[in-house]
One Martini backbone bead per residue (centre of mass of N, CA, C, O) as a GRO file, in nm:
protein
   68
    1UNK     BB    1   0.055   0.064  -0.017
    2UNK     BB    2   0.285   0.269  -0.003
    3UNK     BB    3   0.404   0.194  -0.283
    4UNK     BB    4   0.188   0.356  -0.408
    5UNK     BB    5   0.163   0.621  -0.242
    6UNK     BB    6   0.421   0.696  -0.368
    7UNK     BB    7   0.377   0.660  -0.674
    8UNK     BB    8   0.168   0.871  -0.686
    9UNK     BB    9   0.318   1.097  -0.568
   10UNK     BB   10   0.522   1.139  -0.801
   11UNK     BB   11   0.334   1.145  -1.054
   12UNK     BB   12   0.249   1.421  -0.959
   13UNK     BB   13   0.514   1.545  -0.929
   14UNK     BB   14   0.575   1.541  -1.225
   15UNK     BB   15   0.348   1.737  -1.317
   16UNK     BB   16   0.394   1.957  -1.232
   17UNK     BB   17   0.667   1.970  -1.369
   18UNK     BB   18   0.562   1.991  -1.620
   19UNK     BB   19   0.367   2.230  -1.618
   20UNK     BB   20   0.608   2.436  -1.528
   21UNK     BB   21   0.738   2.425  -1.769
   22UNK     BB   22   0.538   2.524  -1.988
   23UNK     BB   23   0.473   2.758  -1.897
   24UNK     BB   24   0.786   2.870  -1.942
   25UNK     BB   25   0.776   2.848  -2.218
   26UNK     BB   26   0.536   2.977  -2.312
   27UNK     BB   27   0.647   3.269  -2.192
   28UNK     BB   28   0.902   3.282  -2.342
   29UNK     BB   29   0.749   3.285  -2.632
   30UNK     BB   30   0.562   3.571  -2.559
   31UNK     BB   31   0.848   3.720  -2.522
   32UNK     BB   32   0.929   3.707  -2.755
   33UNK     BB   33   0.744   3.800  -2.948
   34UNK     BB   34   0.737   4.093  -2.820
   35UNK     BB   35   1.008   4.161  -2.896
   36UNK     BB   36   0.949   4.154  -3.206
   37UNK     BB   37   0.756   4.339  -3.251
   38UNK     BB   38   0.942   4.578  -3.101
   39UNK     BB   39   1.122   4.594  -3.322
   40UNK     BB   40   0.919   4.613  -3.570
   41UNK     BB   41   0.829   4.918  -3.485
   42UNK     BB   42   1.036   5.028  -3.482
   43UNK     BB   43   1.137   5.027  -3.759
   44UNK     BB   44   0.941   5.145  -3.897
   45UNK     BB   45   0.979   5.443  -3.727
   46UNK     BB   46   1.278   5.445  -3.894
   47UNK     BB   47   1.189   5.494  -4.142
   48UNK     BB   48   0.989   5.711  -4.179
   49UNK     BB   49   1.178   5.955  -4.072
   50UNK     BB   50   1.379   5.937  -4.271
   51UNK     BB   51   1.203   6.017  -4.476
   52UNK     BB   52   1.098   6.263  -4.375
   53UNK     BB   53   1.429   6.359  -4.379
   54UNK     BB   54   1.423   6.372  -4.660
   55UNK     BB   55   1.207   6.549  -4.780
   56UNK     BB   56   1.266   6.789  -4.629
   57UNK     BB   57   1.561   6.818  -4.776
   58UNK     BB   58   1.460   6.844  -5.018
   59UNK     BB   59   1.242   7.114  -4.973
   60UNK     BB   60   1.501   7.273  -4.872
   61UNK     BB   61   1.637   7.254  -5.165
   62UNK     BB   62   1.408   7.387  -5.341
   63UNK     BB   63   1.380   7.621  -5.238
   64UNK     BB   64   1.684   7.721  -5.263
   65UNK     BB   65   1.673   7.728  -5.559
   66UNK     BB   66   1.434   7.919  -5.632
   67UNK     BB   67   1.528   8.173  -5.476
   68UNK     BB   68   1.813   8.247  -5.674
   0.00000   0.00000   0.00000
């Protein structure tokens, strides 16, 4: 009778543990997926930005052409 309840109770606790890797692993899973987000979300507004000062010194290129 012990020698079951000694097995039934390692059984409960390797599942617990199995339960709390998964947790560990789902989480790290969905920080990588958030910081990945958040990097392509930077360079998406780094790159928008590039373009904005680009047209501006442009704008400001043609600008000074036309005054001479």
């Amino acid at each position: 009778m012990k020698a079951l309840k000694a097995a039934e109770a390692a059984k409960r606790l390797e599942e617990k543990k199995q339960k709390e890797q998964e947790k560990r692993k789902a989480a790290a899973k969905a920080e990588r997926e958030r910081l990945k987000q958040e990097k392509e979300l930077k360079q998406k507004l780094e790159e928008e930005q590039k373009k904005k000062r680009e047209l501006d010194a442009a704008a400001k290129k043609r600008q000074r052409e036309e005054g001479e």
